[in-house]
Backbone as CSV, one residue per row, in Angstrom:
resi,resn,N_x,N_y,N_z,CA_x,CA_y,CA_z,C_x,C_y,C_z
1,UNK,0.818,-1.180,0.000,0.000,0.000,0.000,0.865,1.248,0.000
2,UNK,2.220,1.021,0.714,2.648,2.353,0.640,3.660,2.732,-0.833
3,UNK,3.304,2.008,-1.703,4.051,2.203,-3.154,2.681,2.993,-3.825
4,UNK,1.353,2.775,-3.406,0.400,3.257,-4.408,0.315,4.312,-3.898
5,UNK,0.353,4.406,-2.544,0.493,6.224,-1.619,1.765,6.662,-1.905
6,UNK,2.508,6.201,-2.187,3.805,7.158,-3.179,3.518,7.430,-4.248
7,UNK,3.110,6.534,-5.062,2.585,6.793,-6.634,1.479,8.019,-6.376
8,UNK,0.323,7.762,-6.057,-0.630,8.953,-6.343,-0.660,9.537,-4.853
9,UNK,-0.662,10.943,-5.213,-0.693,11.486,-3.862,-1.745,11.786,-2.676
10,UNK,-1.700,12.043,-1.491,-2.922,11.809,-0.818,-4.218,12.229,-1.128
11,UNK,-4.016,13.554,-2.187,-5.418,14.625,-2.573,-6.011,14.128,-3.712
12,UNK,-4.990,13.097,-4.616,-5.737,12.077,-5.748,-5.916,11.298,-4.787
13,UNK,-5.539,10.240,-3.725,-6.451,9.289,-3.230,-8.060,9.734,-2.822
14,UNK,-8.142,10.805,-2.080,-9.056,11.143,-1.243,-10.265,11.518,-2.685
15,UNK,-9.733,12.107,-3.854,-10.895,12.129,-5.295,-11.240,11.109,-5.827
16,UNK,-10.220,9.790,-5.786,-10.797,8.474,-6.345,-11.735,7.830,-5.446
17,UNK,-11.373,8.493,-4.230,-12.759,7.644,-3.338,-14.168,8.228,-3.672
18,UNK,-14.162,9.360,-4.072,-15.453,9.932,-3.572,-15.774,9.916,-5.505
19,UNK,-15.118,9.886,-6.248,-15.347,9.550,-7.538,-16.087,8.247,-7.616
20,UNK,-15.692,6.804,-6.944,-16.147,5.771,-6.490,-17.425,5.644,-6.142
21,UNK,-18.000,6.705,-5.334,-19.171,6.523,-4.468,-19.863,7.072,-4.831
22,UNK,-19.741,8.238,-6.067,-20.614,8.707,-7.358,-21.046,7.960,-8.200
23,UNK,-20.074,6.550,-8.314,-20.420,6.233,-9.604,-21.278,4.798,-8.755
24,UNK,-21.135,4.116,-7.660,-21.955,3.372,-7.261,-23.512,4.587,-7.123
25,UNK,-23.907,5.642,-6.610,-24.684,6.128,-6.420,-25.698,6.059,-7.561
26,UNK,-25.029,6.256,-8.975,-25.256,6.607,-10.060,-26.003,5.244,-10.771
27,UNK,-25.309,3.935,-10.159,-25.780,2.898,-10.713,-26.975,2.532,-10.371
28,UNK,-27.118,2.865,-9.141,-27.983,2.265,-8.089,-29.676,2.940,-8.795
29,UNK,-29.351,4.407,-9.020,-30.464,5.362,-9.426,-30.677,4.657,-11.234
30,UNK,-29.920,4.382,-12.005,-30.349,3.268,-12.945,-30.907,2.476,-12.874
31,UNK,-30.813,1.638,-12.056,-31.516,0.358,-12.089,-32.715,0.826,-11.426
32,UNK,-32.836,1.431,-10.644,-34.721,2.156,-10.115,-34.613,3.124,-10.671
33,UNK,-35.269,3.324,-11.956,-35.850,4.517,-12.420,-37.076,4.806,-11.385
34,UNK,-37.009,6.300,-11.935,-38.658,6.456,-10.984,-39.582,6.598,-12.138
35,UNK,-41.014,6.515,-12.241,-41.826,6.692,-12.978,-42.891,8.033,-12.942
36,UNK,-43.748,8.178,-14.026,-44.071,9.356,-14.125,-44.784,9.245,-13.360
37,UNK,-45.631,8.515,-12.394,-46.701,8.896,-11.419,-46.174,9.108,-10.144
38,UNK,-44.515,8.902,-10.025,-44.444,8.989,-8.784,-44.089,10.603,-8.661
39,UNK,-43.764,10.809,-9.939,-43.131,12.497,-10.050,-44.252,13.264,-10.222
40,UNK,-45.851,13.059,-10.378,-46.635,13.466,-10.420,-47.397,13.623,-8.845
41,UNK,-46.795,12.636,-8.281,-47.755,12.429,-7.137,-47.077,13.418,-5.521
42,UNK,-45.371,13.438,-6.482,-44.462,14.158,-5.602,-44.857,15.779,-5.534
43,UNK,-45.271,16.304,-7.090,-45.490,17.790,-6.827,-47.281,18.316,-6.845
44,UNK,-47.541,17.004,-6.480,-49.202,17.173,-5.719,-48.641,17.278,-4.622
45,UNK,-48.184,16.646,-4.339,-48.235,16.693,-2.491,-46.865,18.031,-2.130
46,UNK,-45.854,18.646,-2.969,-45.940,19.917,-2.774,-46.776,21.355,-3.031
47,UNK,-47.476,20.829,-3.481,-49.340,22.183,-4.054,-49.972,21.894,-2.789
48,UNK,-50.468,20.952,-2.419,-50.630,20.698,-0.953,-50.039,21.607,0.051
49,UNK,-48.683,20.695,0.214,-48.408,21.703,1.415,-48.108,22.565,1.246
50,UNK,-48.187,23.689,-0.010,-48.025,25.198,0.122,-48.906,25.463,0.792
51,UNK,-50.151,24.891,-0.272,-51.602,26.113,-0.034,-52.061,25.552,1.433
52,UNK,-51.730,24.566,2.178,-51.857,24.587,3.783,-50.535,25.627,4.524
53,UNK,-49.818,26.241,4.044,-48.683,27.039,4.754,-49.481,28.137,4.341
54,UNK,-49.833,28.318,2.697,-50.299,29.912,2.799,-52.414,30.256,3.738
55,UNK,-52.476,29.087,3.996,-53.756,28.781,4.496,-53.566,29.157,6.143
56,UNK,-52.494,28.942,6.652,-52.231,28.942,7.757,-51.333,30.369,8.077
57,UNK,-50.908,30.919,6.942,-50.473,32.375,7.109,-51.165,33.694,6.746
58,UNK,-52.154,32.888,6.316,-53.289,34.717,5.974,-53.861,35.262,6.954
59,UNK,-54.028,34.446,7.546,-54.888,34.723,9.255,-53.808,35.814,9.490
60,UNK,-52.242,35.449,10.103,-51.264,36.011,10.631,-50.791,37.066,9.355
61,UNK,-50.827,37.528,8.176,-50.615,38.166,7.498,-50.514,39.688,7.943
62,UNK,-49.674,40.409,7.451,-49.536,42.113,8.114,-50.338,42.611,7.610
63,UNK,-51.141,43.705,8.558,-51.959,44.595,7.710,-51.314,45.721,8.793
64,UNK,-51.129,46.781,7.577,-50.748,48.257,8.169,-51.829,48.952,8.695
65,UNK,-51.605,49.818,9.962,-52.560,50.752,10.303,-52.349,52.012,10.041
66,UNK,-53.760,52.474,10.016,-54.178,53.978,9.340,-52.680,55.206,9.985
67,UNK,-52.482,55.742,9.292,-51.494,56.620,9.940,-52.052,57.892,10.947
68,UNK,-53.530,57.352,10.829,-53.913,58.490,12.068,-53.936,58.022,13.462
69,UNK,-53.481,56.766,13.368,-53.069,55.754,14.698,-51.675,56.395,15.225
70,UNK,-51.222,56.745,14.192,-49.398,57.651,14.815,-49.792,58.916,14.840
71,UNK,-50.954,59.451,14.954,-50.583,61.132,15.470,-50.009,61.398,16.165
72,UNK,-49.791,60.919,17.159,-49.267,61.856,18.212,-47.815,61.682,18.061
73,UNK,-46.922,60.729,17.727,-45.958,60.701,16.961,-45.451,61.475,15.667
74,UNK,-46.533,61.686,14.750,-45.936,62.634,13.805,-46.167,63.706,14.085
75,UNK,-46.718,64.511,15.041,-46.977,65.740,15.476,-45.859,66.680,16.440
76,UNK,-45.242,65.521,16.876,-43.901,65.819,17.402,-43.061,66.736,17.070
77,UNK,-42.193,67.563,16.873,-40.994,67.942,16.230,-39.840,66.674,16.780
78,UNK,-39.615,66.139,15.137,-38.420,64.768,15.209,-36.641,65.340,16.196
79,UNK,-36.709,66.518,15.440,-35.206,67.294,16.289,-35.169,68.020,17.538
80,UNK,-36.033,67.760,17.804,-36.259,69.119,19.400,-35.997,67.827,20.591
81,UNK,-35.086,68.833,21.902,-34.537,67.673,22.304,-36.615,67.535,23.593
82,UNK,-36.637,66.601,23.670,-38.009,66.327,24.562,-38.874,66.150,23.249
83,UNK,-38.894,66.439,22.303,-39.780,66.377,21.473,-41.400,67.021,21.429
84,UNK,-40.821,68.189,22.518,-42.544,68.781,22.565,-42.830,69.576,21.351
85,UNK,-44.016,69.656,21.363,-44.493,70.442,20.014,-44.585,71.933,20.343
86,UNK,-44.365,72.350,18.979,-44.242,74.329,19.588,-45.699,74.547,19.754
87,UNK,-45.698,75.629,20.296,-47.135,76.019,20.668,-47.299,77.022,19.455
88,UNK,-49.019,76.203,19.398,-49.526,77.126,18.212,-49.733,78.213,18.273
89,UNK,-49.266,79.455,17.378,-49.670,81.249,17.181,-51.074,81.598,17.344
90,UNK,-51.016,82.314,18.071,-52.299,82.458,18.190,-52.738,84.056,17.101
91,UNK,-53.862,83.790,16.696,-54.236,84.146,15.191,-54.574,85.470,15.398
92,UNK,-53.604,86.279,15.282,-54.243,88.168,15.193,-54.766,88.823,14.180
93,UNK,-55.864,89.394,14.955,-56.566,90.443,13.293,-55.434,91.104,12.929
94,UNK,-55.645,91.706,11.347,-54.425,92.809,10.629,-54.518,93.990,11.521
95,UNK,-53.179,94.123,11.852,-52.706,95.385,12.424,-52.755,96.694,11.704
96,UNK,-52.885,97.840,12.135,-53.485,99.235,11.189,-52.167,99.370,11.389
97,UNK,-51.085,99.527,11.102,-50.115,100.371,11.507,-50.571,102.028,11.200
98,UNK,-49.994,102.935,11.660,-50.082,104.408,11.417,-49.306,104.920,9.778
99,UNK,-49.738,105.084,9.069,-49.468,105.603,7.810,-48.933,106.753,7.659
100,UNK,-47.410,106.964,7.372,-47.447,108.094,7.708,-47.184,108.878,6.187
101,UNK,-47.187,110.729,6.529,-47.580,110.996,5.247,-46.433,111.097,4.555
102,UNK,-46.331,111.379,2.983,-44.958,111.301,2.368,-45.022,112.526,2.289
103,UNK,-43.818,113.024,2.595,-42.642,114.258,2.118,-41.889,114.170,0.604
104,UNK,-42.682,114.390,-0.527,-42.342,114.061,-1.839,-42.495,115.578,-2.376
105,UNK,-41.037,115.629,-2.966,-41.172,116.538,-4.303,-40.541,116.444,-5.612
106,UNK,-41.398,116.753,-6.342,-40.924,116.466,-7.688,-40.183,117.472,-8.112
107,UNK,-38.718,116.498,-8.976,-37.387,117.328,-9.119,-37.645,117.330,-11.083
108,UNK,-38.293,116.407,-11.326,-38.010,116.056,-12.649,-39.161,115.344,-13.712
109,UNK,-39.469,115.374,-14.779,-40.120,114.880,-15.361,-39.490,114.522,-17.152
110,UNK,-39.022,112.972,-17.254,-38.783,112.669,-19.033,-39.824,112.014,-19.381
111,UNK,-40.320,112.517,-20.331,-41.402,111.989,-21.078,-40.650,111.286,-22.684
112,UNK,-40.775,110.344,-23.030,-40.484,109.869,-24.005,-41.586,109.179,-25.047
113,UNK,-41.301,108.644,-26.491,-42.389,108.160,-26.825,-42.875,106.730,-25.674
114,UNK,-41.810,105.593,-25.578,-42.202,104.411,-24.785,-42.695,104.873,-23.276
115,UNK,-42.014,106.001,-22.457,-42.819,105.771,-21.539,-42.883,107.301,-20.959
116,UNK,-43.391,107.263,-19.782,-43.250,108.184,-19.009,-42.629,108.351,-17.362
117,UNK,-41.573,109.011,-17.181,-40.666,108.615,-15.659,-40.785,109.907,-15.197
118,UNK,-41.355,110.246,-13.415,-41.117,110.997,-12.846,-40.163,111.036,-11.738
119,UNK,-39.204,111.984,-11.382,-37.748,112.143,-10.800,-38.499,112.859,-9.583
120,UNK,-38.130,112.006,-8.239,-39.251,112.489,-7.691,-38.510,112.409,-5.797
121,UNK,-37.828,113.398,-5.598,-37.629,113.241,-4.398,-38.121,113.016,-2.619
122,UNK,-37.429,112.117,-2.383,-38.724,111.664,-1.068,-37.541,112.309,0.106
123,UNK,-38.083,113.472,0.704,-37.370,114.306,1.550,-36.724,113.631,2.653
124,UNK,-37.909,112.446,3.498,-37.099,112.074,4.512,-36.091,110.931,4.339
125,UNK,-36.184,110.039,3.917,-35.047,109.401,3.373,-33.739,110.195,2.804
126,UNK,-34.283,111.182,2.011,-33.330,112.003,1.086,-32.956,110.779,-0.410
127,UNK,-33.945,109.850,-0.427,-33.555,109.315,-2.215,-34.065,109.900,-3.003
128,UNK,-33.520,109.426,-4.061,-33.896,109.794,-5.505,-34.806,109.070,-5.909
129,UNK,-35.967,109.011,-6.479,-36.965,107.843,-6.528,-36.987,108.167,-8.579
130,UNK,-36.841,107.420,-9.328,-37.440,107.477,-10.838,-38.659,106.225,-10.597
131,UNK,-39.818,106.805,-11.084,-40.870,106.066,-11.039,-41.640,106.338,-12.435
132,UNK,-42.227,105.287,-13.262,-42.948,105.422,-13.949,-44.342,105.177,-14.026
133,UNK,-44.905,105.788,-14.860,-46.514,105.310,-14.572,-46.951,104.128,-14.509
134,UNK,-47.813,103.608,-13.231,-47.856,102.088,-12.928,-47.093,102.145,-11.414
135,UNK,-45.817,102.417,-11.406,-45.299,101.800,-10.369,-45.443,102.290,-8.703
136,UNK,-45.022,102.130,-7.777,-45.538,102.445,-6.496,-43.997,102.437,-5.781
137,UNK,-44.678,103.515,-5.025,-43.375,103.432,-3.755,-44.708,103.956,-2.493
138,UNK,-44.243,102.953,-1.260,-44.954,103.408,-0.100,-46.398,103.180,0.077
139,UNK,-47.056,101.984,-0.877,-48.222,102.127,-0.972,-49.065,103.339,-2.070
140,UNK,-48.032,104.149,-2.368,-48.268,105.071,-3.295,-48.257,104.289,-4.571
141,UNK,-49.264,104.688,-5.255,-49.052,104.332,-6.908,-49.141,106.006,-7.749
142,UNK,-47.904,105.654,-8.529,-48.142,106.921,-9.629,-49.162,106.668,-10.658
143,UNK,-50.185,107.782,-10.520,-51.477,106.955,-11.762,-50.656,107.804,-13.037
144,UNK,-50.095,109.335,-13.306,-50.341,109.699,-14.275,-49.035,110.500,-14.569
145,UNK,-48.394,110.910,-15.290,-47.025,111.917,-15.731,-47.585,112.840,-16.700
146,UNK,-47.638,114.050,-16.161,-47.747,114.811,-17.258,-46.381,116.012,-17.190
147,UNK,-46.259,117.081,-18.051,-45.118,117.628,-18.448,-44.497,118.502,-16.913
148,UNK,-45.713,119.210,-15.650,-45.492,119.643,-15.260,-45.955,119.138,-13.737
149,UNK,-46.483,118.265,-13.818,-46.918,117.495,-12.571,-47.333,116.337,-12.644
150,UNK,-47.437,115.436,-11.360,-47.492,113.792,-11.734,-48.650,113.419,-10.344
151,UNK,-49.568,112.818,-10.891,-50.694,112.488,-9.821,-50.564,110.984,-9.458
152,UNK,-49.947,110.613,-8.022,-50.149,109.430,-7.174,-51.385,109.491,-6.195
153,UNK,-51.654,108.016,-5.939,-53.098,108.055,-4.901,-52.484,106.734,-4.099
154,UNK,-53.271,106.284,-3.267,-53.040,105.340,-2.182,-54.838,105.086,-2.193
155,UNK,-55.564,104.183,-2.504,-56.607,103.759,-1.888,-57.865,105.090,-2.455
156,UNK,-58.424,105.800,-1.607,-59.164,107.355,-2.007,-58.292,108.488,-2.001
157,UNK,-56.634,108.289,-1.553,-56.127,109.678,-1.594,-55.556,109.592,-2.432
158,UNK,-55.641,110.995,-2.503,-55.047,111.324,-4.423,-53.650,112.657,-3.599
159,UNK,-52.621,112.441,-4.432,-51.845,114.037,-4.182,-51.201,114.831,-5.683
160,UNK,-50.970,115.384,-5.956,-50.157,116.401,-7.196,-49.722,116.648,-7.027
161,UNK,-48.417,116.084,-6.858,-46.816,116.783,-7.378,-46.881,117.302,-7.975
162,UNK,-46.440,119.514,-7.894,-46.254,120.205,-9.017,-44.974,120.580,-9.099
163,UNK,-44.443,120.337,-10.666,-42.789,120.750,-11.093,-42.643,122.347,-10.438
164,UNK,-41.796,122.764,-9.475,-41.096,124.145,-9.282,-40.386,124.357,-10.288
165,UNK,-40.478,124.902,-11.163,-39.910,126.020,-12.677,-39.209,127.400,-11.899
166,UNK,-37.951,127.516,-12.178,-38.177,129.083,-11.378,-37.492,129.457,-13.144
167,UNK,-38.026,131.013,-13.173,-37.781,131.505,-14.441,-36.572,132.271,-14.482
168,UNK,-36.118,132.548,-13.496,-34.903,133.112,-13.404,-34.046,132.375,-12.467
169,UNK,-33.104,131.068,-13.410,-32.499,130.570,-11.849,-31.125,130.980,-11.313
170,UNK,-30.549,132.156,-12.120,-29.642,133.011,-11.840,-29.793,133.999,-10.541
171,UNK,-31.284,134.580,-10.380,-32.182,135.262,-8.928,-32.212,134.624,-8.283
172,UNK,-32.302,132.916,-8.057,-32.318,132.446,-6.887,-31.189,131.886,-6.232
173,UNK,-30.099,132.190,-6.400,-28.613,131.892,-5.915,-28.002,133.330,-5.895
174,UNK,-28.069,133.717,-5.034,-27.465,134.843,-4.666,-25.960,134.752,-5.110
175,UNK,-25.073,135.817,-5.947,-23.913,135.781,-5.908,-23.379,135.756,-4.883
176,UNK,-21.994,135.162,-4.441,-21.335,136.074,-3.311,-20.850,136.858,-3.897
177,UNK,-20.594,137.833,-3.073,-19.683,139.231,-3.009,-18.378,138.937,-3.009
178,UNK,-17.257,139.312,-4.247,-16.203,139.018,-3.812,-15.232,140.337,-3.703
179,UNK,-14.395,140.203,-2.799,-14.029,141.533,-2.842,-12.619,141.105,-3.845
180,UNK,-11.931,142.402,-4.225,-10.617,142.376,-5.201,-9.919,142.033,-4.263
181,UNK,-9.021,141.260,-5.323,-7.704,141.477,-4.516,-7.229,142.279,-3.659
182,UNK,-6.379,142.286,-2.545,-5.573,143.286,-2.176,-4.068,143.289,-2.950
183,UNK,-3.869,144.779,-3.297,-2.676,145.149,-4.035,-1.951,146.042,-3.480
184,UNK,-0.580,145.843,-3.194,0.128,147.185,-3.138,0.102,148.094,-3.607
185,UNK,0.343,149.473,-3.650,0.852,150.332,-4.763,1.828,150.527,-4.491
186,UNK,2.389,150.686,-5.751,3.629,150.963,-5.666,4.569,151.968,-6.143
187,UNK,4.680,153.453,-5.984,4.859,154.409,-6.364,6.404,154.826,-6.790
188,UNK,5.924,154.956,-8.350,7.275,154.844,-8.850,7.359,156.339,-9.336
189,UNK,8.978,157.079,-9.282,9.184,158.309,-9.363,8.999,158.765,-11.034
190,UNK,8.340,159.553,-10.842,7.959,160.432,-12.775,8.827,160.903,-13.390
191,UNK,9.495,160.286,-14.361,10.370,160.760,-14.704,10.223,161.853,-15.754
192,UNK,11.585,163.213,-15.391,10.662,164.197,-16.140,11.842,164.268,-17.079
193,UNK,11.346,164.909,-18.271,12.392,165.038,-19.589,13.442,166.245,-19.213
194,UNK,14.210,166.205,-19.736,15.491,166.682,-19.655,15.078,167.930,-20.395
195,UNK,15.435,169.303,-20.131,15.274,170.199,-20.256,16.413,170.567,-20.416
């Protein structure tokens, strides 16, 4: 024995055995064939015992509940540490605030064919406002531009911006007074011709 365990080595012995016991296995299942009724009678009796497993699991089957069963869970805030819920706002009528009045005068008026823009200074701020007809500042809407005044309203109030024109705007800037230079004199002797 120990010339054939030299000849083939232990990991071919240990495959010829089990090669061996394949091929008796193999014979054995030859000589008893099985027949078609027994292979018929084998996957009746697995249809069987499904539909008794699924017979016996519908009862126990999951059914989900309504998600109004977790209110009080989804009502939570998920990140807040305690998880209490904020307290609801409580619902205030609209507040009047006090309206107050605008300090507007009009610096400017371009009229073009596409539109019409009034240059229109709002005193207490101190901006520059360009507004065209349509647009609003303050709840104010400008309804109208004309060459020398521009009519905004708010709701029933109406106001008219009128353009200040002054006709002389040289009279309304007072020069300063400047006085001349101061100059030495300097008195130079007359010279008289030679006689």
């Amino acid at each position: 024995m120990t010339g054939i365990r030299a000849y083939f080595g232990g990991m071919t012995l240990i495959l010829l055995v089990i090669s061996c016991l394949l091929g008796v296995l193999l014979y054995q299942q030859w000589r008893q064939p099985l027949t078609i009724g027994d292979v018929q009678t084998e996957k009746q009796q697995k249809i069987s015992r499904s539909d008794s497993k699924d017979r016996a699991a519908s009862p126990r089957s999951f059914k989900a509940l309504p998600i109004s069963s977790f209110s009080e869970i989804t009502q939570r805030p998920l990140f807040v540490e305690g998880r209490v819920p904020p307290e609801q706002p409580v619902a205030k009528g609209p507040s009047k605030s006090p309206r107050t009045p605008l300090n507007l005068k009009l610096e400017g008026v371009a009229i073009t064919p596409d539109s019409k823009t009034a240059v229109i200074m709002d005193l207490t701020s101190k901006e520059l406002l360009r507004l065209r007809e349509g647009m609003s500042h303050k709840d104010w809407k400008v309804v109208s531009v004309e060459r020398e005044t521009v009519k905004i309203n708010r709701g029933k109030q109406e106001l008219t911006l009128i353009l200040e024109i002054d006709a002389n705007p040289g009279a309304r800037k007072p020069k300063p007074k400047s006085k001349p230079p101061f100059r030495r004199s300097v008195r130079r002797p007359v010279a008289v011709p030679n006689q």
